[in-house]
N, C-alpha and C positions, 0 to 999 in steps of 0.2 A: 504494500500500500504506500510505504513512505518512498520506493522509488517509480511509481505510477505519479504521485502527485507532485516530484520534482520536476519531471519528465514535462506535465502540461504546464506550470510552471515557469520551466526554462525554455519552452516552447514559445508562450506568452511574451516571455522579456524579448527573444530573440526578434519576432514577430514587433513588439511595440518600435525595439532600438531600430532597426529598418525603416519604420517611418519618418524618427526622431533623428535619426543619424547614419543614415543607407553604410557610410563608409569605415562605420565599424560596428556593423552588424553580427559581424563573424566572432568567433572564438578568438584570438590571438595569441600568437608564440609570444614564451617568456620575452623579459628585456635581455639584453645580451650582456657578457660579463660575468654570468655564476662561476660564482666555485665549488657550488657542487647541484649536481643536480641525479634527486632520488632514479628517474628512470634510466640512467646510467649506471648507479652505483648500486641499485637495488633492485631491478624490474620484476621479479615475481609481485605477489600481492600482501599485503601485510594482515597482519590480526585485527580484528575489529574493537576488541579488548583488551589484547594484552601488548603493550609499549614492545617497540624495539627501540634500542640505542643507536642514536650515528652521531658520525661526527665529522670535521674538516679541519684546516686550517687555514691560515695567512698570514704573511709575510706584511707588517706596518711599515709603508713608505710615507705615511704623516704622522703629525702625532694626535689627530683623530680620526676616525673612520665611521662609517655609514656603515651596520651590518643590519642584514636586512632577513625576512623567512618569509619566500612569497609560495603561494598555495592556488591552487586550481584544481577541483574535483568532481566530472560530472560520471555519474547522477548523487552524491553521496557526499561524508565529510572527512578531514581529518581533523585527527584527534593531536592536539601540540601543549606539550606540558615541560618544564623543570630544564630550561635552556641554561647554558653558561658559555659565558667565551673569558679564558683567564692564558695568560703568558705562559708559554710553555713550563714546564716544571714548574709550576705554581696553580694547580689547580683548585687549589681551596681560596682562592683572591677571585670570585667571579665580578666582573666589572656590571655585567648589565645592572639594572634595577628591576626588583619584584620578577626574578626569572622565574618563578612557578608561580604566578598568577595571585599569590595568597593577597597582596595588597586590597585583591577586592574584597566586597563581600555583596551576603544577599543583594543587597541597594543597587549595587552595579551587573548583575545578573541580566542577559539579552542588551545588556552593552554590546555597540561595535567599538567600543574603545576602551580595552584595559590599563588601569591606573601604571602611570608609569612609560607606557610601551606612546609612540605615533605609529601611522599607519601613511601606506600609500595603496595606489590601485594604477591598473590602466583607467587610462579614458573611460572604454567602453564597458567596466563592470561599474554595473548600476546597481546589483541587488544579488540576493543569498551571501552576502560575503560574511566575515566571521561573526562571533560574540563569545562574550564572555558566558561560560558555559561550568557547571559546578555538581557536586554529588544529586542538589533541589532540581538541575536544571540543566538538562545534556543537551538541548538544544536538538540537531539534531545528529550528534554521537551516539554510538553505542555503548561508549568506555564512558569513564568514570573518570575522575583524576591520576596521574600516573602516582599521585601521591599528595597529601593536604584536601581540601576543599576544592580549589576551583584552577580549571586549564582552558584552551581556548579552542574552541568548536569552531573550524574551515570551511564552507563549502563553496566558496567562488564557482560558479556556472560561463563567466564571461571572458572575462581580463583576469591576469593573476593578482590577488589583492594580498598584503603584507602588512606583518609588522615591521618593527625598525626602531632602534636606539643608535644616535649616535654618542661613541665612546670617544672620551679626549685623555690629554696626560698618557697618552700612549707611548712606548719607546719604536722611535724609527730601527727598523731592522731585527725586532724582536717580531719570534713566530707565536701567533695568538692561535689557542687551539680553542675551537667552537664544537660543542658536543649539545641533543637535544633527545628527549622521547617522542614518539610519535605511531600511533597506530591510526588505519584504515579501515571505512567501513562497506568498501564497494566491494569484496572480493572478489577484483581485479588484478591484473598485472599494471604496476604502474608505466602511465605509457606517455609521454610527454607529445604533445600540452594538452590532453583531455586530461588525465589524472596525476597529477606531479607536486612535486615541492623542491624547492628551490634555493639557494642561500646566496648571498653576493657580499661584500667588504669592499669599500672603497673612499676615496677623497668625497664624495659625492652618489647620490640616489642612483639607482641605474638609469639609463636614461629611455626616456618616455611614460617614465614614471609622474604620478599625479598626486599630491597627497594631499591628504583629508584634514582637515583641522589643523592650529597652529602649537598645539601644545598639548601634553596627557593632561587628558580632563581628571578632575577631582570625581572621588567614588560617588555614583547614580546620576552623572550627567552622561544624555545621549546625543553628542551635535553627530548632523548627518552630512553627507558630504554633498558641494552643492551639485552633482553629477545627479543625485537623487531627483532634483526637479525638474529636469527635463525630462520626467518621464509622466508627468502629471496627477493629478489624484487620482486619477484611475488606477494604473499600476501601483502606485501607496496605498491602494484598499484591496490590491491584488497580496501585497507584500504584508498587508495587517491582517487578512484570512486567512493567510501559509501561518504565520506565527500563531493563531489564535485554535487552529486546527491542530498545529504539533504541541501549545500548550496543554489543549484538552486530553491531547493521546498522552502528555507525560503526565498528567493528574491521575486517568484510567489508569495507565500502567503503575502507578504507585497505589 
């Protein structure tokens, strides 16, 4: 049922952006730039439940950097919990902030914007992109937290949509190793760019990148991004009965 109703869903969106924006109607390949990217390093399909570990790293040519976790998954979501990126041989120094989500709490639940973290997208994703997702409220995951309360539920249909912190007081030439959990609930092979996840480090955003808001919002504000209004009230009361549908199936189900 849950991948029947994404399906007309992202049928809808695709169908609406063609009116609104003929020229990026289509799905679109990531930005260019990763350093790592899952349907290379991982292409079978992942657990719906149970986390696996990856990881990367980079080489600092500044002394800050833009690291970035961009996410694309149709018909379905992923599941992203308990991120770090710390200097080599010092993995207990994680630089992000609030890397397992814990900073929220219930209040900020079906957030697209976890305390702490900014966000980017393409252009052309307009809707299903992530939230803040918890043990009360999976969104639409199947997993739980990899650990604490609350992790961040993926499902971009469109454009790849991201989180992103940039880190400073970095040492140039020192290797930053980026390690994250992450399970899948299409049981698919990841195959880029319909199912993928993606990670980038750099002087700056990848480019063609778009981003949302100008600062991590404080816990239970939800700004929306203004990509959102060109798609008019219609599709915002398409986007409030997916939410109001998966909330009622997570009430049932509990």
């Amino acid at each position: 049922m849950k991948s029947e109703l994404r399906t007309v869903i992202m049928n809808a969106l695709v169908a609406t952006a063609a009116v609104v924006v003929p020229s990026q109607a289509l799905a679109q390949n990531p930005p260019p730039g990763a350093i790592f990217d899952l349907s290379t390093v991982h292409p079978g399909a992942l657990s719906s439940t149970t986390y696996t570990e990856f990881n990367t790293s980079f080489v600092a040519d500044n002394s800050s950097e833009y690291v970035s976790f961009a996410f694309r998954e149709v018909p379905d979501w992923f599941s992203f919990d308990n991120v770090s990126v710390a200097a080599a041989g010092s993995p207990s120094v994680n630089l992000l902030a609030d890397p397992g989500f814990e900073s929220d709490t219930s209040a900020n639940l079906e957030s697209n914007f976890p305390v702490d973290w900014f966000r980017w997208i393409q252009p052309v994703d307009t809707s299903a992109i992530g939230e803040v997702a918890g043990t009360a409220y999976a969104y639409g995951c199947d997993s739980g937290p990899a650990s604490g309360s609350y992790f961040w539920c993926d499902g971009s249909v469109q454009g790849y949509d991201a989180l992103y912190q940039e880190l400073s007081g970095l040492t140039v030439g020192t290797t930053y190793d980026v390690t994250w959990y992450l399970a899948d609930d299409s049981g698919s092979g990841i195959t880029n760019p319909d199912i993928d996840m993606l990670v980038y480090a750099g002087d700056a955003l990848p480019v063609g990148s778009e981003t949302i808001g100008t600062t991590p919002p404080s816990v239970g504000s939800t700004p929306e991004p203004s990509t959102f209004m060109l798609l008019g009230t219609g599709m915002l009361g398409i986007v409030r009965a997916v939410r109001s549908r998966r909330s009622r199936k997570v009430q049932l189900a509990g």
